[in-house]
DSSP file (Angstrom, degrees, kcal/mol; ACC not computed):
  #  RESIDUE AA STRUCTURE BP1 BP2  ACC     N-H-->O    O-->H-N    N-H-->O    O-->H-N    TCO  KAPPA ALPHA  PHI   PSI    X-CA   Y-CA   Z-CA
    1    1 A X    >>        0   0    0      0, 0.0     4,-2.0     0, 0.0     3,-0.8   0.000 360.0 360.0 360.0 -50.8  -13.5   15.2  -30.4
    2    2 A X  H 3>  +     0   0    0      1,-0.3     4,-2.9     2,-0.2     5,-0.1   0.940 360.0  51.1 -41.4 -53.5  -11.9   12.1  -31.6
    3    3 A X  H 3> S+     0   0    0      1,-0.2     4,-1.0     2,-0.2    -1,-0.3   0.607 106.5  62.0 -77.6  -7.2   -8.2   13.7  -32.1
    4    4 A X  H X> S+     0   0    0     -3,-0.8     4,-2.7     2,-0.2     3,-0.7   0.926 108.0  43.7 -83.8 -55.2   -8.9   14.9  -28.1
    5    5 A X  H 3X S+     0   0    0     -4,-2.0     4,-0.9     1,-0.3     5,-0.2   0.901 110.5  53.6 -28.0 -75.6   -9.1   10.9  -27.2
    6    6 A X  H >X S+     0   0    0     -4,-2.9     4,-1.6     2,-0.2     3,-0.5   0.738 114.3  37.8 -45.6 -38.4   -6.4   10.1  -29.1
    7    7 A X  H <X S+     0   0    0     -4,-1.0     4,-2.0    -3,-0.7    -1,-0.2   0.926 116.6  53.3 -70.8 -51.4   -4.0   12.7  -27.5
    8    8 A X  H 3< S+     0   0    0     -4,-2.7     4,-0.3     1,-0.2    -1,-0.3   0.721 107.6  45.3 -37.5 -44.0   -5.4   12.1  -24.4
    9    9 A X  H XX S+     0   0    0     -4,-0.9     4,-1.1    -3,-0.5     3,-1.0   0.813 113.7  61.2 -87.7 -25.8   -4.9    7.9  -24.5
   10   10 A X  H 3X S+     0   0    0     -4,-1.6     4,-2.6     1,-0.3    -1,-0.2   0.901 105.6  42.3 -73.7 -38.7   -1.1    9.0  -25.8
   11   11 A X  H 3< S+     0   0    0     -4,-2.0    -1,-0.3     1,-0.2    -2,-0.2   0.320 111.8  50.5-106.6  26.0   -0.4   10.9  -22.8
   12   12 A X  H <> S+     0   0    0     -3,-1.0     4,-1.2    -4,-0.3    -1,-0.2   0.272 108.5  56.7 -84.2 -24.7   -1.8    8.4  -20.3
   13   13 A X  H  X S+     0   0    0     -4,-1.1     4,-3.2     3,-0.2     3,-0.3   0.913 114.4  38.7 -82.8 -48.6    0.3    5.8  -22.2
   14   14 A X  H  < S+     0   0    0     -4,-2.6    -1,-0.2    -5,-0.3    -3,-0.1   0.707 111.8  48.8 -76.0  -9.3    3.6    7.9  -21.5
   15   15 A X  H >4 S+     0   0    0      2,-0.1     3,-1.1     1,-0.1    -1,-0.3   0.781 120.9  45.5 -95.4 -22.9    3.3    9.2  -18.2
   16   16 A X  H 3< S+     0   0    0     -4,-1.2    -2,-0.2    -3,-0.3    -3,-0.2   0.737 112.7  48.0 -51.5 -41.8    2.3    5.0  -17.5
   17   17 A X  T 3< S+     0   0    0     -4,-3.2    -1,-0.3    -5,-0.1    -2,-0.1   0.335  85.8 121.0-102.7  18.1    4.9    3.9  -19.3
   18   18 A X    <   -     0   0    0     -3,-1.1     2,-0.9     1,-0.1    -3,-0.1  -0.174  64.3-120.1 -75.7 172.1    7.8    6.8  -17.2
   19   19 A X        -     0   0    0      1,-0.1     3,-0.2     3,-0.0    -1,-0.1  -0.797  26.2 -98.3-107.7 129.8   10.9    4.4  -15.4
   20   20 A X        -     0   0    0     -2,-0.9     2,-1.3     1,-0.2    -1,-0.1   0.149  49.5 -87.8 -34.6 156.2   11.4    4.5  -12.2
   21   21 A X    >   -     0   0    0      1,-0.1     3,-8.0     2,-0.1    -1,-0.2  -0.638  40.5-154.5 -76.1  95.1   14.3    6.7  -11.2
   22   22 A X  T 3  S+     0   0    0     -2,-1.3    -1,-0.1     1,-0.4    -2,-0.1   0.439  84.7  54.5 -83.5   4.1   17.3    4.4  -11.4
   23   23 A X  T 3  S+     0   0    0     84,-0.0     2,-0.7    17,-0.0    -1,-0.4   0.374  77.4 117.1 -95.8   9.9   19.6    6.1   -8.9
   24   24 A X    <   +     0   0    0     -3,-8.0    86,-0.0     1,-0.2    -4,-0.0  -0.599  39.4 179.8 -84.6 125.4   17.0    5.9   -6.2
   25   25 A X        +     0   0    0     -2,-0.7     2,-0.2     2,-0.1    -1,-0.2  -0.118  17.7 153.3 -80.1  28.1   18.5    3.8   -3.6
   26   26 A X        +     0   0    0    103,-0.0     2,-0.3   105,-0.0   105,-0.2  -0.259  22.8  80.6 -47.1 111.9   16.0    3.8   -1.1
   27   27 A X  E    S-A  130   0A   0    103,-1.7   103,-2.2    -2,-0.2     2,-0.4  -0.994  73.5 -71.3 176.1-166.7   15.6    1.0    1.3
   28   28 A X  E     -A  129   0A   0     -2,-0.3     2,-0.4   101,-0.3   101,-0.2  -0.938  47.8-153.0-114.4 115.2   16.7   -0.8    4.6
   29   29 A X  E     -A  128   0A   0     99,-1.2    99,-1.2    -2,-0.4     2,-0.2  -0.927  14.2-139.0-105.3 131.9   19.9   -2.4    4.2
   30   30 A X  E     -A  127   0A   0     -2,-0.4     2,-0.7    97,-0.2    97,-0.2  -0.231  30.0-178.6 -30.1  95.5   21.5   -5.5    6.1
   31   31 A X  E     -A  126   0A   0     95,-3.2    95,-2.5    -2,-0.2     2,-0.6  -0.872  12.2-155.5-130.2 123.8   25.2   -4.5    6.8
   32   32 A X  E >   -A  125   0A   0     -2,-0.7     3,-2.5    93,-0.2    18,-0.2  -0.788  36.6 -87.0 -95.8 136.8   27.3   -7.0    8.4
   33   33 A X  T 3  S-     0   0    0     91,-3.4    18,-0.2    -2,-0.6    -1,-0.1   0.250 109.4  -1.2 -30.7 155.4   30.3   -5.8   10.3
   34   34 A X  T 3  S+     0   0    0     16,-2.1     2,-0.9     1,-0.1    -1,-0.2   0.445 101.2 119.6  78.0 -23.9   33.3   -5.5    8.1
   35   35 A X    <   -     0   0    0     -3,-2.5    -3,-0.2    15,-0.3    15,-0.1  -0.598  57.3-137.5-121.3 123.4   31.5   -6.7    5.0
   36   36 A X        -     0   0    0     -2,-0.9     2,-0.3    13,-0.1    13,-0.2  -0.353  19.8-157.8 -64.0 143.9   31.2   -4.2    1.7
   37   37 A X  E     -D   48   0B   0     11,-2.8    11,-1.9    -6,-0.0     2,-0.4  -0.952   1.9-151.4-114.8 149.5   27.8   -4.2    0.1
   38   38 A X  E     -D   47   0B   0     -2,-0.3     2,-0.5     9,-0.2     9,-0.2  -0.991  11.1-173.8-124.5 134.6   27.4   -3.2   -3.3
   39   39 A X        -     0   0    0      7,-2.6     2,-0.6    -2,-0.4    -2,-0.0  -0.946  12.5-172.6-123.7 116.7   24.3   -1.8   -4.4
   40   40 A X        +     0   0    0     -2,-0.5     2,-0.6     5,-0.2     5,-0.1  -0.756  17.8 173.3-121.4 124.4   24.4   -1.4   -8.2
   41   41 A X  S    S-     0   0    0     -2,-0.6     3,-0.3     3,-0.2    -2,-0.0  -0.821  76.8 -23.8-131.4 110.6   21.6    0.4  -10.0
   42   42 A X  S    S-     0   0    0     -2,-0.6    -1,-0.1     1,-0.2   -20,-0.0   0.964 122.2 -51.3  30.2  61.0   22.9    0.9  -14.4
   43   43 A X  S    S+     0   0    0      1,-0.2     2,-0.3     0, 0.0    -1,-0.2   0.646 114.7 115.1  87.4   4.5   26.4    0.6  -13.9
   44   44 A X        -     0   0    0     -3,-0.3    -3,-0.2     2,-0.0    -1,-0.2  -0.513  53.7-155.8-147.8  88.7   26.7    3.0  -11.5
   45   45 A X        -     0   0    0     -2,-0.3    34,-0.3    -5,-0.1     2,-0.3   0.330  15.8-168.2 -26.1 150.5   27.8    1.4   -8.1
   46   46 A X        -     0   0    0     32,-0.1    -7,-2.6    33,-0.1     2,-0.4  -0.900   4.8-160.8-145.9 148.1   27.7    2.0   -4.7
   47   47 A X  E     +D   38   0B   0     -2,-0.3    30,-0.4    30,-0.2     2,-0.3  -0.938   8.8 179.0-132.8 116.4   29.5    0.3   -1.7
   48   48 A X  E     +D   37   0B   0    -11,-1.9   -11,-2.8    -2,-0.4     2,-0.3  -0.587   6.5 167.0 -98.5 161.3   28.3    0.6    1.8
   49   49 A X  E     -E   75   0C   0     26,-0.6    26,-4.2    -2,-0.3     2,-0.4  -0.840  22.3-144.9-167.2 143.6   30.4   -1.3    4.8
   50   50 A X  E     -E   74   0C   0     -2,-0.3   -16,-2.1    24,-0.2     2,-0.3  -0.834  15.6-175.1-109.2 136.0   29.8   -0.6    8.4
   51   51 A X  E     +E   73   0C   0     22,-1.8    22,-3.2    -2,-0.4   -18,-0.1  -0.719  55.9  22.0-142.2 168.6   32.4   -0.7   10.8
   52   52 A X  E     -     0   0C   0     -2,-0.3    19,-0.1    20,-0.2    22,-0.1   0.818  66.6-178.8  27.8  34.2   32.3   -0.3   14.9
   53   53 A X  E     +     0   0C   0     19,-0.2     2,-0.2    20,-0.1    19,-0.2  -0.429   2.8 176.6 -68.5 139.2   29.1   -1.2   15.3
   54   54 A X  E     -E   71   0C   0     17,-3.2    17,-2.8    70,-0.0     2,-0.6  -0.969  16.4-165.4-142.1 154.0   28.4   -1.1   19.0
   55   55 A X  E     +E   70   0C   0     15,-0.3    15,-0.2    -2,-0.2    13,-0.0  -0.946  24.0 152.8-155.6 108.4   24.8   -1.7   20.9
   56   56 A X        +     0   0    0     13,-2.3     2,-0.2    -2,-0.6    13,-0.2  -0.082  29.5 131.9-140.4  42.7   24.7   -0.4   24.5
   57   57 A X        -     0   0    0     11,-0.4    11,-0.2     1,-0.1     2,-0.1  -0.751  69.2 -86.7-102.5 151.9   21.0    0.2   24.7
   58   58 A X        -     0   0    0      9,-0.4     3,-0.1    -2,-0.2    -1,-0.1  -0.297  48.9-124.3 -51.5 114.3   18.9   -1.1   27.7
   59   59 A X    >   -     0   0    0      1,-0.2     3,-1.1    -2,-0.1    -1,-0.1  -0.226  36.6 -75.7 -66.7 154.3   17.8   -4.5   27.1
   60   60 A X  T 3  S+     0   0    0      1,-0.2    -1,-0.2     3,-0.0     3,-0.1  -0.211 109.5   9.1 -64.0 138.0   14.3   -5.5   27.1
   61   61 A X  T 3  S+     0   0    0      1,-0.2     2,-0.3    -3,-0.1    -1,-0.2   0.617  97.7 102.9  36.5  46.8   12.8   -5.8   30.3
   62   62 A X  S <  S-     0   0    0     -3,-1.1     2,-0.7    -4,-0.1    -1,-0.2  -0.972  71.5-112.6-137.9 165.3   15.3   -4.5   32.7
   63   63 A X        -     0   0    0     -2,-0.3     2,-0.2    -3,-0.1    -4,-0.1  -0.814  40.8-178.0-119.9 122.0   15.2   -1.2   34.3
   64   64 A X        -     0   0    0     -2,-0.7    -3,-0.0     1,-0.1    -2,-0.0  -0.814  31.1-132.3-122.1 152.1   17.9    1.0   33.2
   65   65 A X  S    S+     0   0    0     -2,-0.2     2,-0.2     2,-0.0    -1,-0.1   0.649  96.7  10.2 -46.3 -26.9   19.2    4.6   34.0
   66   66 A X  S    S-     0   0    0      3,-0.0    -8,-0.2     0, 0.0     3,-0.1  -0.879  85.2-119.2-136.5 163.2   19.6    6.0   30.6
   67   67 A X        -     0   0    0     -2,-0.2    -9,-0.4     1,-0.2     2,-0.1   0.446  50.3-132.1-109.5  27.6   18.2    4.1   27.7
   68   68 A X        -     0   0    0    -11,-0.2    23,-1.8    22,-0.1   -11,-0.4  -0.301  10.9 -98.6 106.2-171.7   21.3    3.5   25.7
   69   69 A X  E     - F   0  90C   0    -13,-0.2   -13,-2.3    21,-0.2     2,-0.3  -0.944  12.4-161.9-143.6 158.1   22.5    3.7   22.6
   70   70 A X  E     +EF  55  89C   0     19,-2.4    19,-0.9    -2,-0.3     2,-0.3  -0.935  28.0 170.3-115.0 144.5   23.4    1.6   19.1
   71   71 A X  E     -EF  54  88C   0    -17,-2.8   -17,-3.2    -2,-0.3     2,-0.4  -0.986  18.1-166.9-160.0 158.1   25.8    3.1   16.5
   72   72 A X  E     - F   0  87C   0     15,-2.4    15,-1.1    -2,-0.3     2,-0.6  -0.968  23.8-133.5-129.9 126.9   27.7    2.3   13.4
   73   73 A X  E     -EF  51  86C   0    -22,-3.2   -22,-1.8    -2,-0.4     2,-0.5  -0.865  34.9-163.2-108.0 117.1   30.3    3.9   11.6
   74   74 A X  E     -EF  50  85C   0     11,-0.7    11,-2.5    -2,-0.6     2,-0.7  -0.672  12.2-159.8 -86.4  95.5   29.1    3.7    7.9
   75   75 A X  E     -E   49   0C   0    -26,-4.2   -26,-0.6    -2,-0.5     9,-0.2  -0.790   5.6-169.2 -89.5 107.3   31.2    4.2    4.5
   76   76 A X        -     0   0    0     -2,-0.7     7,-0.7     7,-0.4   -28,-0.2  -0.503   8.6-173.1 -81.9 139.2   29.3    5.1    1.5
   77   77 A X  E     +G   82   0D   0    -30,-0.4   -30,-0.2     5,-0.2     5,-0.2  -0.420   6.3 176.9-148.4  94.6   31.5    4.8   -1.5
   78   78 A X  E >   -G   81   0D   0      3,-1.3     3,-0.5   -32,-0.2   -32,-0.1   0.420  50.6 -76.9-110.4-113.3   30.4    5.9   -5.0
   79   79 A X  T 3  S+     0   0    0    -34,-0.3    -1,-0.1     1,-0.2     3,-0.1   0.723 129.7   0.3 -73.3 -27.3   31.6    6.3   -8.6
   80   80 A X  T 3  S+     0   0    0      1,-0.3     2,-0.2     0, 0.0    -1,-0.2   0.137 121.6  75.5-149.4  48.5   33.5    9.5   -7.5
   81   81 A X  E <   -G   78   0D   0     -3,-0.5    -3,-1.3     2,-0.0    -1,-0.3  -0.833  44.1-170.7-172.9 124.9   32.9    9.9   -3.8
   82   82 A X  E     +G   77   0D   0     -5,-0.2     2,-0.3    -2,-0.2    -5,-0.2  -0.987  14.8 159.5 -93.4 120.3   33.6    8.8   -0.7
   83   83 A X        -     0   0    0     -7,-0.7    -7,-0.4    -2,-0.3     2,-0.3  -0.754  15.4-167.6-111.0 148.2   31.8    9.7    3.1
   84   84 A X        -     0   0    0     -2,-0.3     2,-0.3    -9,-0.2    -9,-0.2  -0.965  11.5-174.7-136.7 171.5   32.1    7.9    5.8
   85   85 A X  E     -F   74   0C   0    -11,-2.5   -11,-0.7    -2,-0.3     2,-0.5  -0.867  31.4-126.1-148.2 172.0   29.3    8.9    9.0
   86   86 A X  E     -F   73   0C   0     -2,-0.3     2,-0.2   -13,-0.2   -13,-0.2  -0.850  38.6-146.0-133.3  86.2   29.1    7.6   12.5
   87   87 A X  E     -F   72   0C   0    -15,-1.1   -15,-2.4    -2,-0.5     2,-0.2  -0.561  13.6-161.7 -58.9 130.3   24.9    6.4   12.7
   88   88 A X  E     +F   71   0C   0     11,-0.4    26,-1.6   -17,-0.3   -17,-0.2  -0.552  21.4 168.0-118.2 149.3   23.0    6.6   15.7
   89   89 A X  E     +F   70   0C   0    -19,-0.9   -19,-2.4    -2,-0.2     2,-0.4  -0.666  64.3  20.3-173.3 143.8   19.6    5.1   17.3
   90   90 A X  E    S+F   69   0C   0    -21,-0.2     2,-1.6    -2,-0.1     3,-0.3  -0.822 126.0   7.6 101.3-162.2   18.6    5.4   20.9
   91   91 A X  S    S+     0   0    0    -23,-1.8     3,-0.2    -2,-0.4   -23,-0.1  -0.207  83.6 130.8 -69.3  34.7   20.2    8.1   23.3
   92   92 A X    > > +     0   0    0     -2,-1.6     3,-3.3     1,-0.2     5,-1.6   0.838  64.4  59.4 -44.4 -47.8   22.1   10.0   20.4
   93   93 A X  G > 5S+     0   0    0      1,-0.3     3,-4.4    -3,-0.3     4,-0.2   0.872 106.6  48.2 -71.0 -48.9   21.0   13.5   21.3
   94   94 A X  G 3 5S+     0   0    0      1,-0.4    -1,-0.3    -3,-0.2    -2,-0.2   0.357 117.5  43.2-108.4 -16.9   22.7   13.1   25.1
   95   95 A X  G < 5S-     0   0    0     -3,-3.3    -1,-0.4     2,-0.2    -2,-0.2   0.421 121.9-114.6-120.4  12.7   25.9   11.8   23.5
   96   96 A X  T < 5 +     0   0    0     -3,-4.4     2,-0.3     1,-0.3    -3,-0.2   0.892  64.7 148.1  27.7  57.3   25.6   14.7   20.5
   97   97 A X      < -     0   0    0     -5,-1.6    -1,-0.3     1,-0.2    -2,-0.2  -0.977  48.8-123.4-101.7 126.1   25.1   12.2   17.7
   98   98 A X        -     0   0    0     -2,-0.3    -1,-0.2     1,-0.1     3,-0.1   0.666  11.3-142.1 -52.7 -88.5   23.0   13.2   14.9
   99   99 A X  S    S+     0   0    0     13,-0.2    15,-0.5    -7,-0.1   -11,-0.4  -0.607  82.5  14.5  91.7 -87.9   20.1   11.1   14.3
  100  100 A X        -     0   0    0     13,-0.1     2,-0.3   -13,-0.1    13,-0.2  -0.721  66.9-167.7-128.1 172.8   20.2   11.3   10.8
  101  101 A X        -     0   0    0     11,-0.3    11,-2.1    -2,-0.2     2,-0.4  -0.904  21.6-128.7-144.3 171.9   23.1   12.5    7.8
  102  102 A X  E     -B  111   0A   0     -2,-0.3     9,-0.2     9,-0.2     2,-0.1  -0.809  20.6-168.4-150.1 131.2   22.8   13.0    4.9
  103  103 A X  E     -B  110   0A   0      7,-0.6     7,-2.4    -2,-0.4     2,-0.4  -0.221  12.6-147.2-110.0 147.3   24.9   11.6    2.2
  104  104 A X  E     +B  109   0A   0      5,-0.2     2,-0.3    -2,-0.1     5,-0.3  -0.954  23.4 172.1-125.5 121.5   25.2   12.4   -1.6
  105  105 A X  E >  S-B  108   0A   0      3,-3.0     3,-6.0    -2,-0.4   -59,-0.1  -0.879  70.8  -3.1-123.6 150.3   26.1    9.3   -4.1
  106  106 A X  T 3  S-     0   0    0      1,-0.4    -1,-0.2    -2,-0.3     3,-0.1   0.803 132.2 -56.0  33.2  50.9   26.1    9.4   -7.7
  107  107 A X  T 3  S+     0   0    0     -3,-0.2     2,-0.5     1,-0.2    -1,-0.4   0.444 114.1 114.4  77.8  -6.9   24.8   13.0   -7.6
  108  108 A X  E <   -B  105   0A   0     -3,-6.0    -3,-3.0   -85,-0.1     2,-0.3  -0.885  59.2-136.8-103.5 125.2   21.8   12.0   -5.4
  109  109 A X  E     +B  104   0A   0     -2,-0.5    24,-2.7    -5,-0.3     2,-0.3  -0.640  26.5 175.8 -91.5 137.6   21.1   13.1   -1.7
  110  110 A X  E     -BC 103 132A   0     -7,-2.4    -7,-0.6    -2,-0.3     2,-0.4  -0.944  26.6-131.8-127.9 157.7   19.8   10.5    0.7
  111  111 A X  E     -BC 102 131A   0     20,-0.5    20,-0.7    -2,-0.3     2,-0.7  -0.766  23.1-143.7-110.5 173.4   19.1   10.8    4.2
  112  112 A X  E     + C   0 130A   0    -11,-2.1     2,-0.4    -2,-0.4   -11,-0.3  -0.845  17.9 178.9-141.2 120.7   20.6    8.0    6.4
  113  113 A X  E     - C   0 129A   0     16,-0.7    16,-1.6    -2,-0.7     2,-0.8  -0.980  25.0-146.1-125.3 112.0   19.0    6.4    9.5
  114  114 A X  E     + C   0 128A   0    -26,-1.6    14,-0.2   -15,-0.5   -44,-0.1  -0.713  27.0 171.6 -79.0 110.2   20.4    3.6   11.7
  115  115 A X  E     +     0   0A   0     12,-1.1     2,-0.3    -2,-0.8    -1,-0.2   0.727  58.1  11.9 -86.2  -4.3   16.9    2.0   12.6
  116  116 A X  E     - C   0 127A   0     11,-1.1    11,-1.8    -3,-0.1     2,-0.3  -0.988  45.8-154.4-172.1 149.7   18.5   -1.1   14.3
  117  117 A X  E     - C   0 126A   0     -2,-0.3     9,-0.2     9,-0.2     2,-0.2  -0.901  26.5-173.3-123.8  88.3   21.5   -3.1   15.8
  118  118 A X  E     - C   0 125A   0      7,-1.7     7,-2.3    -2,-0.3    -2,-0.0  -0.621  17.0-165.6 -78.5 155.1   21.5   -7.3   16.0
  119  119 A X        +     0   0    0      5,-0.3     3,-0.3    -2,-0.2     5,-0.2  -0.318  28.0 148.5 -29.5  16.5   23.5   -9.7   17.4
  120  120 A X    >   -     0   0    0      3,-0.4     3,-2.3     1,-0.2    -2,-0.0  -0.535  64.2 -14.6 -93.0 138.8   22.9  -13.0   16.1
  121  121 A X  T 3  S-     0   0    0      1,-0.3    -1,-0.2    -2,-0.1     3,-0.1   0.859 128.7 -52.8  28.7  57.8   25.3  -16.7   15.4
  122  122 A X  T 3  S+     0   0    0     -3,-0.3     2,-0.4     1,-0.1    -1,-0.3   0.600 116.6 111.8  99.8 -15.2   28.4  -14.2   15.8
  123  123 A X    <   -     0   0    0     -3,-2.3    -3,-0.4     2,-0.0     2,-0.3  -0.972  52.4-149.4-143.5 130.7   27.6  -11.8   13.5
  124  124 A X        -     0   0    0     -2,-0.4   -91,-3.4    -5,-0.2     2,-0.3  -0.849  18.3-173.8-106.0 153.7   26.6   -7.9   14.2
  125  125 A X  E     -AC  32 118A   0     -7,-2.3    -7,-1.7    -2,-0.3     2,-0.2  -0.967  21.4-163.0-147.6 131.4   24.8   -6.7   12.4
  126  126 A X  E     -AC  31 117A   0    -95,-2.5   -95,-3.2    -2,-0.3     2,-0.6  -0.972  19.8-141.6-136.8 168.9   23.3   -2.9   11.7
  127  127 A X  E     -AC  30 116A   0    -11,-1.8   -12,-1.1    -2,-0.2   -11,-1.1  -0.986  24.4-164.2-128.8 107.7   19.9   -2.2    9.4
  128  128 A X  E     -AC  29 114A   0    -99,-1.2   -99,-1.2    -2,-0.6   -14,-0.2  -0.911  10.4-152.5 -72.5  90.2   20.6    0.7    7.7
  129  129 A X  E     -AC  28 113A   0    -16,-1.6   -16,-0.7    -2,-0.4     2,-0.3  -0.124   2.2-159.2 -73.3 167.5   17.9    3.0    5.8
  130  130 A X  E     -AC  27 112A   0   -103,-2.2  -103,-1.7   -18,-0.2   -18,-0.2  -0.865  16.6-150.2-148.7 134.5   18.8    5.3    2.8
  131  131 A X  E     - C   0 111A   0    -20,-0.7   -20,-0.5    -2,-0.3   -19,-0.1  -0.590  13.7-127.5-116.0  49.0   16.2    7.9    2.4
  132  132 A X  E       C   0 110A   0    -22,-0.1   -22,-0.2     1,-0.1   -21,-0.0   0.567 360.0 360.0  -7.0 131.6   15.4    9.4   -1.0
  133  133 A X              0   0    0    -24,-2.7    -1,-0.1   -23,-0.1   -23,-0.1   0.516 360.0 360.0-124.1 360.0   15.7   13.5   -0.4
């Protein structure tokens, strides 16, 4: 009974103690036009930069014919791989723009969502997700 405890507390210790997956790159990132990010998870870079971002969706509280669209064109660039993809949000399907893409870095597929477009002091700006797949 004893030696069942112990085995037991051993393999609660190791499945507690497993490490996060250190290529996931999941999240919302910030990409200002023009400007590489590097998102580095052990040594093994990745460099987004967003390029033509455009936002020609219907502004808040006016009454529009269509409701618009925002889009990005997005390079992923990683230890042996480059994409680039053209991101959508808003009235993609009507202009046959995906949605989503989905990208593979450092051997990992993500899927890739542009959730948002800004404008702010000068600087556009699009909020890019990366999607664990």
């Amino acid at each position: 009974m004893k030696n069942s405890i112990v085995i037991l507390l051993i393999a609660f210790f190791f499945v507690g103690c497993e490490k996060e997956n250190p290529y996931n790159l999941s999240g919302t990132y910030q990409l200002t036009q023009d400007v590489a990010l590097t998102l580095s998870k052990d040594k093994l870079p990745v460099t987004l930069v967003a390029t033509n971002i455009n936002d020609s969706r219907c502004p808040a509280n006016v009454q529009c014919v269509w409701e618009g669209l925002a889009t990005a064109d997005v390079t992923f660039k990683g230890s042996e791989e480059e994409k680039a993809i053209k991101t959508c949000t808003g009235g993609c399907k009507a202009m046959n723009i995906p949605e989503s893409e989905t990208v593979i870095l450092n051997g990992v597929s993500y899927e890739v969502k542009l959730k948002d477009v800004t404008n702010s002091e000068n600087k556009i700006v699009a909020f890019v997700t990366l999607e664990k797949k």
